[in-house]
C-alpha positions as CSV (number, residue, x, y, z in Angstrom):
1,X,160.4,126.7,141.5
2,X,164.5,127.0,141.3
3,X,165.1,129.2,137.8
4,X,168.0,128.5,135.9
5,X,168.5,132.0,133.7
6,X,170.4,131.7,130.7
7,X,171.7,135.4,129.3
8,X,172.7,135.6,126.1
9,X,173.6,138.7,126.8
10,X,176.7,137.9,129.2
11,X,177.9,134.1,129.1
12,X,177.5,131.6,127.0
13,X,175.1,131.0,123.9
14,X,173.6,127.6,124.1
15,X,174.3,125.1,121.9
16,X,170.5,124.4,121.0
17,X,170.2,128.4,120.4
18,X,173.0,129.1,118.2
19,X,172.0,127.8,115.2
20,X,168.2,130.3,115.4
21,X,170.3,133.3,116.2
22,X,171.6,133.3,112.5
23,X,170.6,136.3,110.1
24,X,167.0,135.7,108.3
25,X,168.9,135.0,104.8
26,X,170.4,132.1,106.1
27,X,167.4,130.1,107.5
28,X,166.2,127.0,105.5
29,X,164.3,128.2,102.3
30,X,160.2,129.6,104.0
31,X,161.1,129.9,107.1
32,X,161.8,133.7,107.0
33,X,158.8,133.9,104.2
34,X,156.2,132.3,106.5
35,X,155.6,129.2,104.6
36,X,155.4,126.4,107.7
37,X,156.3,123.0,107.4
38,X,153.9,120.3,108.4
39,X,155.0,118.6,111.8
40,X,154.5,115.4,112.8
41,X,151.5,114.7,115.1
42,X,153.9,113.2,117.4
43,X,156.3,115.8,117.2
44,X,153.4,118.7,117.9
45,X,152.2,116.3,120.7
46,X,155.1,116.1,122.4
47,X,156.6,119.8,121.8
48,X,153.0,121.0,123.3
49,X,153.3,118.4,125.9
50,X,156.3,120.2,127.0
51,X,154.7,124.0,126.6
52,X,151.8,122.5,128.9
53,X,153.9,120.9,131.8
54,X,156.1,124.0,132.3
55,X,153.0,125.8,132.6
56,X,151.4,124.4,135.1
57,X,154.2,124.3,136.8
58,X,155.2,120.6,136.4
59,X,158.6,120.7,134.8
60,X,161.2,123.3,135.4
61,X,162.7,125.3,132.0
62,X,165.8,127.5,131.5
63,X,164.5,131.5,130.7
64,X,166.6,133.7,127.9
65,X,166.5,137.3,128.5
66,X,167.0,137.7,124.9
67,X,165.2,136.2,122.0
68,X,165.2,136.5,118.1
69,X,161.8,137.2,116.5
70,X,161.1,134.8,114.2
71,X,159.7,137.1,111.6
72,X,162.0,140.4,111.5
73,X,165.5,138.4,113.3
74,X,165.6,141.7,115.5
75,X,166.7,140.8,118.9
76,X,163.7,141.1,121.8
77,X,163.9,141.4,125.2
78,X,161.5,138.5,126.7
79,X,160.2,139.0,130.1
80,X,161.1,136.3,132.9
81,X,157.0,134.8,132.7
82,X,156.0,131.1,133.2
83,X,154.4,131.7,129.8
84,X,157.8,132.8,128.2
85,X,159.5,129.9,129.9
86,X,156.9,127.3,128.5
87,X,157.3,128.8,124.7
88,X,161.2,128.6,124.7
89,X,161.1,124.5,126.3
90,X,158.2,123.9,123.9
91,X,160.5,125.6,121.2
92,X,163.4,123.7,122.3
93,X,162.3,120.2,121.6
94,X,162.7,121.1,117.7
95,X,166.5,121.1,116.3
96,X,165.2,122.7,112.9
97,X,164.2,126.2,112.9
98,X,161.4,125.4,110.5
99,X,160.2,123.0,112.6
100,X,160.6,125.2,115.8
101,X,158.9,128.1,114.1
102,X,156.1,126.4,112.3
103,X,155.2,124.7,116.5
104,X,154.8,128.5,117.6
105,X,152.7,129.4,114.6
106,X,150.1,126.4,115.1
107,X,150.2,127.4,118.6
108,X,149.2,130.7,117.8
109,X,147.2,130.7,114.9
110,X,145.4,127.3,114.9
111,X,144.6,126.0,117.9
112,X,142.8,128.7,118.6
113,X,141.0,128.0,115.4
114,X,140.1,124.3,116.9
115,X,138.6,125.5,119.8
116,X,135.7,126.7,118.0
117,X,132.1,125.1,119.0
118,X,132.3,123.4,116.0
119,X,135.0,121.0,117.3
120,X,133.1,120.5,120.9
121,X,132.5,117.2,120.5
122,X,136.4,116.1,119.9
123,X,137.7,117.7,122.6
124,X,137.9,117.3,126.3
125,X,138.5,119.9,128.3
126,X,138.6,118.7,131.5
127,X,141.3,116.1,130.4
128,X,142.9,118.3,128.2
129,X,142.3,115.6,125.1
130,X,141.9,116.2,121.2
131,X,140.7,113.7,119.1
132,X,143.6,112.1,116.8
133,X,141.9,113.6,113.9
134,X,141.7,117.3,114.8
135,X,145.6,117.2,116.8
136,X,146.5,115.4,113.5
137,X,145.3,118.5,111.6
138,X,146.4,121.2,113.6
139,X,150.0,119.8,112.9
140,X,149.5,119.3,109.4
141,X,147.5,122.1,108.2
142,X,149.2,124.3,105.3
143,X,149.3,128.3,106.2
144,X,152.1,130.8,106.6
145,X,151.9,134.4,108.0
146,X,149.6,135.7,105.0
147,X,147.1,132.6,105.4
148,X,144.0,134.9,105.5
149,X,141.8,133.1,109.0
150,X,139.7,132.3,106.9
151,X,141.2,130.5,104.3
152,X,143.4,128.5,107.1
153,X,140.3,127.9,108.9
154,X,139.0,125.9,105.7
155,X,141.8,124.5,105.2
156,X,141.5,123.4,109.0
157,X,138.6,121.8,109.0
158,X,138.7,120.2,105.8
159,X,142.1,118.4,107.0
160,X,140.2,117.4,110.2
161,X,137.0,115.9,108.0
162,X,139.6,114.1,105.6
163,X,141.4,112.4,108.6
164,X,137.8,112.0,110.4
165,X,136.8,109.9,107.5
166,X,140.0,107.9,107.4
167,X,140.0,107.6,111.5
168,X,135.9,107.0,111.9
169,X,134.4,106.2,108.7
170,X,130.4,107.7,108.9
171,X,131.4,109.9,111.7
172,X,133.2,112.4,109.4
173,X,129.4,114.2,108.1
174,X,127.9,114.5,111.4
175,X,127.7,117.5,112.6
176,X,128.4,117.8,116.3
């Protein structure tokens, strides 16, 4: 694979970049207190879409040496991974830093919350598939940095059931 490395310590800042680099106090109101927007589930879709085809190696993605972490706004040295490279073009499919921010915390926090046993039955692994009900709630689902797991693992799941119900009506009770 041909890397295209962006420094943001020598050159140019990109454009997409420039406007997370600001100080905490100026991002939108929550973003800096954890409080995460909902996302579209097409926006999630195609944001994770992105994180998953850079890496497995089917798209190519530009690599920062330098990032800003999202909860203190201290700079951080990122190392040059295919991981890293897949969270930055995931991260740069969203122009609002809410957005961008709440994407990386339902990557971290809640998918792996949907990959319980308990959701088996509406996932495919071998195609990489969700059912519409449970990739609708992991975009949706209310939590911030303080959700206690458990709490956002309720709120999970009751999401999921609600837009089970809407989405297969009598298949929302089963247990699978």
């Amino acid at each position: 694979m041909n890397h295209q490395l962006v420094s943001l310590s020598s050159g140019e800042t990109p454009e997409w970049l420039k406007s997370a680099l600001r100080p905490l106090d100026e991002f939108p109101v929550g973003v800096n207190e954890g409080d995460f927007p909902p996302l579209s589930m097409e926006e999630f879709r195609h944001a994770y879409a992105t994180f998953d085809a850079v890496l497995s190696g089917r798209r190519e993605a530009p690599y920062l040496d330098l990032i800003q972490d999202s909860k203190t706004g201290d700079a951080v040295r990122l190392e040059d991974t295919l991981f890293n490279r897949a969270w930055i073009a995931a991260g740069m499919e969203f122009t609002d830093e809410a957005k961008r921010v709440s994407f990386y915390w339902r990557v971290e926090q809640v998918i792996g919350l949907a990959v319980a046993p308990e959701y088996a039955a509406y996932r495919n692994r071998q195609a990489g598939s969700m059912h519409i009900a449970l990739v609708s709630a992991i975009a949706r689902v209310p939590g911030s940095y303080r959700t206690p797991p458990a709490d956002l693992r309720a709120a999970l799941d009751k999401l999921f059931r609600r837009n089970l119900a809407i989405m297969t009506p009598g298949d929302a009770g089963q247990t699978h």
